[in-house]
MIROTI-393382 format. One record per residue (C-alpha): residue number from 0; x, y, z. Coordinates in steps of 0.02 Angstrom, whole numbers, padded with zeros to 5 digits. Layout:
  nr     c1     c2     c3
 NUM      X      Y      Z
...
This chain:
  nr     c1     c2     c3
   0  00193 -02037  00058
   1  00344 -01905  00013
   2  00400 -01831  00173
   3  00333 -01661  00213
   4  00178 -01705  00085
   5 -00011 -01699  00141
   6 -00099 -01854  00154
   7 -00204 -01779  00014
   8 -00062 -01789 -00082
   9 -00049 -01602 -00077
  10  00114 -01504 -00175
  11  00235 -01454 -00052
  12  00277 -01278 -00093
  13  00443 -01246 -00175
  14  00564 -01070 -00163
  15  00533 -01038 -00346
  16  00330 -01014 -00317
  17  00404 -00853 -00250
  18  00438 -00794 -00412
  19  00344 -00664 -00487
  20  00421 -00705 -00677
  21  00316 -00654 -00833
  22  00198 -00573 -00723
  23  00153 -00374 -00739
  24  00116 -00284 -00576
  25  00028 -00096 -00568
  26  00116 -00009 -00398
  27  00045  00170 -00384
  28  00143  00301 -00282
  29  00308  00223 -00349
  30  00413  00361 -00338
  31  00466  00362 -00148
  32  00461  00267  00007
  33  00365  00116  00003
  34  00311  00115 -00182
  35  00488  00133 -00245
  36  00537  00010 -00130
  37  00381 -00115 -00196
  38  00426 -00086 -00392
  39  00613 -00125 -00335
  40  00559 -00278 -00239
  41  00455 -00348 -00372
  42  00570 -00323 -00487
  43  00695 -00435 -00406
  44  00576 -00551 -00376
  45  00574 -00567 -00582
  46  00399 -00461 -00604
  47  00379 -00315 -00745
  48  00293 -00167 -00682
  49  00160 -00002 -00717
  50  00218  00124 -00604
  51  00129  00280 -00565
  52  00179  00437 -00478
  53  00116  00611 -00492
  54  00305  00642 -00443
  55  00418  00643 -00614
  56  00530  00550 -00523
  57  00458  00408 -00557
  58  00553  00403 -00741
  59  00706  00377 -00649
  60  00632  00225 -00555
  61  00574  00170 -00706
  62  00723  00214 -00801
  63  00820  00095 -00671
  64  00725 -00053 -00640
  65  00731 -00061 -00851
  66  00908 -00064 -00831
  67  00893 -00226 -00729
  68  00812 -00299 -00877
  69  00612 -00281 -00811
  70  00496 -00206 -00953
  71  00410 -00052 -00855
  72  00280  00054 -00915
  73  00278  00218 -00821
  74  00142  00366 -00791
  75  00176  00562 -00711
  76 -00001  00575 -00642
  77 -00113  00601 -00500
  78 -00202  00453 -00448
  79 -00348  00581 -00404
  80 -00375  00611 -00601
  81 -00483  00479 -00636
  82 -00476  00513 -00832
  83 -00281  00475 -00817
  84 -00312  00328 -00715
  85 -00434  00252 -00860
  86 -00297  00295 -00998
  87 -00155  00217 -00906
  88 -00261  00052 -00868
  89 -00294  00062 -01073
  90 -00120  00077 -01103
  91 -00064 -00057 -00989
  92 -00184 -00162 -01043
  93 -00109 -00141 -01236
  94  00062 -00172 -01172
  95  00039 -00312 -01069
  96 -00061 -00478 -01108
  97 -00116 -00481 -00925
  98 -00104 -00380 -00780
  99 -00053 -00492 -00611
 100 -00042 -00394 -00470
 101 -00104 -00226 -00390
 102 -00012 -00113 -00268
 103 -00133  00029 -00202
 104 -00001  00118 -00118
 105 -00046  00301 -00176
 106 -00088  00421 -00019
 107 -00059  00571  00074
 108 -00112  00662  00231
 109 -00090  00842  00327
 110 -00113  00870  00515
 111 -00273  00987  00579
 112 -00411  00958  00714
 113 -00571  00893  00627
 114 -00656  01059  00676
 115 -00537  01144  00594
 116 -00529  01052  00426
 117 -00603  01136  00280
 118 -00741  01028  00159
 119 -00596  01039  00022
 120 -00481  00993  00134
 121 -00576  00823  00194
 122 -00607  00819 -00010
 123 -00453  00800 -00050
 124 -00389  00664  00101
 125 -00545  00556  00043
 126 -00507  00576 -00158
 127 -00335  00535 -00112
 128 -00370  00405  00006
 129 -00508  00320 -00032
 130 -00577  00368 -00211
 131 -00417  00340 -00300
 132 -00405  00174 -00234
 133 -00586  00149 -00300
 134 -00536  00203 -00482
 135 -00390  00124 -00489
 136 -00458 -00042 -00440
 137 -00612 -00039 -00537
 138 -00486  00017 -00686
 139 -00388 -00138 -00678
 140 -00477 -00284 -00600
 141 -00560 -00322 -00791
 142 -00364 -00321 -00834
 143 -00343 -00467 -00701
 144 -00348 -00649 -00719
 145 -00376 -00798 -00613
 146 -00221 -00785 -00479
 147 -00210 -00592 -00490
 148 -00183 -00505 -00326
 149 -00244 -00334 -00254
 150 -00158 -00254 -00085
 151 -00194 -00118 -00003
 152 -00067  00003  00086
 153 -00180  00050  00242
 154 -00101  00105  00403
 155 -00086  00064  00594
 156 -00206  00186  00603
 157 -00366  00118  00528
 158 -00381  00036  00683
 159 -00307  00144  00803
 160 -00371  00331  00851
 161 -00276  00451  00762
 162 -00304  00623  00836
 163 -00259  00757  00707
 164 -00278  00640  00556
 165 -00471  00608  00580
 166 -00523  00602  00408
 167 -00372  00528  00331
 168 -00369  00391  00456
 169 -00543  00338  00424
 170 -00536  00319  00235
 171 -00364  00198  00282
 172 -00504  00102  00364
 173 -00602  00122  00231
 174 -00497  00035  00110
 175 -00478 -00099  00260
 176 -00675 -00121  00226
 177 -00656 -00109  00048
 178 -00531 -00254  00026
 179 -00645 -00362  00132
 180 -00779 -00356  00023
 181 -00705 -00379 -00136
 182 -00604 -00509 -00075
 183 -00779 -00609 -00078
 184 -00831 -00497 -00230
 185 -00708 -00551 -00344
 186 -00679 -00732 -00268
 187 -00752 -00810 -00411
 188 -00642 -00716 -00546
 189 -00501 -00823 -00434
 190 -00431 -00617 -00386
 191 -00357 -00616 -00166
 192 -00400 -00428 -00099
 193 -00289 -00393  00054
 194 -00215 -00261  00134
 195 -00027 -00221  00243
 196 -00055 -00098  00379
 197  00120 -00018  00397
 198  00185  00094  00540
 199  00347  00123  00625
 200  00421  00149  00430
 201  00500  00317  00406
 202  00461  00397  00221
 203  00464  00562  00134
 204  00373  00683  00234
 205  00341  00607  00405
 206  00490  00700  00484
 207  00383  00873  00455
 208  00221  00788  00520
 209  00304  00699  00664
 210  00360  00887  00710
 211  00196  00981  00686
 212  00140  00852  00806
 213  00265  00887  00931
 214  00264  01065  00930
 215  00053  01091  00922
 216 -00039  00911  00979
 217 -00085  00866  01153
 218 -00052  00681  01090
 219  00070  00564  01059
 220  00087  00401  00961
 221  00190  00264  01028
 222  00371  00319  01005
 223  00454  00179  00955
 224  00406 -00012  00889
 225  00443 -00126  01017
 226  00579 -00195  00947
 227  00652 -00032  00992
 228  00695  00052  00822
 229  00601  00081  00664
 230  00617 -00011  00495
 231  00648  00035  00309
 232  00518  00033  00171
 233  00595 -00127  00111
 234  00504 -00218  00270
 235  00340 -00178  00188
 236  00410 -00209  00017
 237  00422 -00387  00054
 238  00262 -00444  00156
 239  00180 -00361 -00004
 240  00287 -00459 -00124
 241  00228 -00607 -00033
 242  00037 -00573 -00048
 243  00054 -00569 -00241
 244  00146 -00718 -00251
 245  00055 -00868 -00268
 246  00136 -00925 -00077
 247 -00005 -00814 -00019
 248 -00126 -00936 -00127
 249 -00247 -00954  00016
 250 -00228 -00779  00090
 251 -00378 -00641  00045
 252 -00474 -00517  00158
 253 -00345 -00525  00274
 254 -00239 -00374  00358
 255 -00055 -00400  00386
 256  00031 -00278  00522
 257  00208 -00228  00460
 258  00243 -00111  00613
 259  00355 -00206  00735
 260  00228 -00242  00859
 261  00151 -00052  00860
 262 -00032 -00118  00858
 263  00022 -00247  00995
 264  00068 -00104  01100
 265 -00079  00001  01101
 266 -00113  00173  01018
 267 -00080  00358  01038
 268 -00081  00425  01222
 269 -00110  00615  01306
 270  00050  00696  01326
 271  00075  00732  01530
 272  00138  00895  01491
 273  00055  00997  01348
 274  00120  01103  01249
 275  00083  01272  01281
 276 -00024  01369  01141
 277  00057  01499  01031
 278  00010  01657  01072
């Protein structure tokens, strides 16, 4: 027997299964934050990409990982239009033989007390939340082969209270659920469902909600990981990069925690001194 080889005679795995060469991968909400910093990831890792954003900037994302020799096909959309969702999987689909992997990274919230949400405002955090993620799956699992790989971007808080995001974090759980079952759904199509649950990762818009929530909320979410400072997008980037991969071979309906040890530390706590209501 080889050393570090099963008695089975299993394959030791080797740095190149890694790789995501010849391989197409769909990341929505490319444009910023963690879905830039997914399309750049995979794209070092040797994968081509479908990026969509309803943000033009997306082009220039595109536009650069094409200049690192990746073939990218690129849509300006919102993820909420299901019709554009269906025409994008279409042309994907004509562009590329096979589609590998699936980022569902599209999402969005706003801060209000559940009382005080309006029905289109909880429409709109569920399309965006939960619904898209629906479409865009349905749209291009049929485009997915033995080996492909679906993630969901969730959050700390589908599992966590989230006072102020009520709605928003319930359909994060909801795509928790979601991923569960079709991980055993679409077992025998040989497709791995999973899910990162990221916190502690500064993007593009959390300063403004971080200070609506210190000026107007009785509560407070941890401050800090426990590591004691907060990470880039690229800490996400590559715990997804690994679920698509086939190193991840035996991984599906599982959660991964990229949040420093937030979830370890327990959830959002009432502030001992309130802030005092505007008058």
């Amino acid at each position: 027997m080889s050393p570090g080889s099963d008695p089975d005679g299993a394959r030791v795995p080797q740095p190149g299964d890694s790789s995501l060469a010849e391989r197409t991968v769909v990341v929505t909400g490319a444009a910023n934050g963690i879905g830039r910093a997914t399309a750049r990831t995979v794209a070092a890792f040797g994968g081509d990409l479908a990026i969509i954003d309803r943000d033009p900037a997306v082009e220039d994302v595109a536009d650069e990982l094409r200049a690192g020799g990746r073939r990218v096909v690129a849509g300006v959309f919102d993820v909420r239009d299901r019709d554009a969702v269906v025409e994008f999987a279409d042309r994907v689909g004509r562009e590329s033989t096979t589609v590998h992997g699936l980022v569902n990274n599209a999402g969005g919230t706003f801060r209000a007390e559940f009382t005080d949400t309006t029905p289109g405002g909880d429409a709109a955090l569920i399309a965006e939340n939960f619904t898209s993620v629906v479409d865009v799956t349905r749209s291009f699992v049929p485009l997915m082969s033995s080996g492909g790989s679906v993630v969901n971007v969730t959050s700390s808080e589908a599992f966590q209270a989230a006072p102020g995001f009520a709605v928003y974090s319930s359909m994060k759980a909801a795509q928790e659920q979601l991923a569960r079952t079709l991980a055993l759904e679409l077992a025998d199509r040989g497709i791995r469902v999973n899910c990162v649950a990221p916190d502690g990762i500064p993007t593009e818009g959390d300063a403004g909600l971080a200070a609506e929530v210190a000026a107007s909320s009785s509560f407070r979410p941890p401050p800090v990981p426990p590591w004691g400072r907060v990470a880039a997008p690229e800490a996400c980037a590559s715990v997804i990069v690994f679920l698509l991969g086939d190193l991840a071979g035996f991984v599906t309906g599982a959660s991964i925690a990229v949040d420093g040890g937030l979830q370890a530390a327990g959830g959002w706590h009432l502030h001992p001194t309130p802030p005092t209501p505007p008058t």
